[in-house]
N, C-alpha and C positions, 0 to 999 in steps of 0.2 A: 863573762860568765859570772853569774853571782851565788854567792855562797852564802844566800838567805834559802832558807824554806820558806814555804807562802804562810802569810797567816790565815786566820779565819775567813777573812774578807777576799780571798785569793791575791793578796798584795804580797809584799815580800817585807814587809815594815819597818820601808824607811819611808821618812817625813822630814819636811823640812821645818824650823821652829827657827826663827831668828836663826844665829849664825851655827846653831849647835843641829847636826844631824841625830834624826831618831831612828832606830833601829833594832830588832830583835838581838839578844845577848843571853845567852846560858851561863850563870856565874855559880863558882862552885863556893860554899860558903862558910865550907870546912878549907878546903886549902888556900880562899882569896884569890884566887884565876877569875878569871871570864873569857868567855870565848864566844865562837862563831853559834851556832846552834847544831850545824852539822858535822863538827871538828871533833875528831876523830878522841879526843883529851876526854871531853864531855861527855862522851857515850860508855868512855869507860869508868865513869864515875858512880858513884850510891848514887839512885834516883832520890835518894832524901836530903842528899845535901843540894841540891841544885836548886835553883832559882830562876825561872823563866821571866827576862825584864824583856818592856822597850823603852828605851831611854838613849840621852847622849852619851858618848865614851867616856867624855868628860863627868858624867855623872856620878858614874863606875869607880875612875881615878880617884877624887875627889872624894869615894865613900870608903877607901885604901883598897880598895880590887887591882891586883896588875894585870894586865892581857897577858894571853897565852901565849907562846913560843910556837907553839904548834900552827895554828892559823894566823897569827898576828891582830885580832880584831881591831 
């Protein structure tokens, strides 16, 4: 079961780039979470802090976002 929404393209967006997976991610930019896009955290967020990526995880990390607790992305 995947816990992508499809994107535009009806894909679910993931891609493979070298070794780093690409994937949709809702990152919230007031509290530094990211999550799943359908994760339950996210939707109860201000739609103004939110940020719709696709990118690697490691991206995220890397830009000091921690993953959600709630979905685990």
């Amino acid at each position: 079961m995947s816990h992508m929404a499809p994107d535009k393209k009806g894909g679910y967006g993931k891609k493979e780039e070298g070794n780093a997976e690409e994937r949709e991610y809702a990152a919230n930019v007031n509290s530094g979470k990211f999550h799943l896009p359908d994760c339950a955290g996210i939707q109860k967020a201000n739609p103004d802090n939110i940020k719709r990526l696709t990118c690697a995880r490691e991206d995220l990390t890397g830009d000091g976002y921690t993953p959600s607790r709630l979905c685990d992305p």
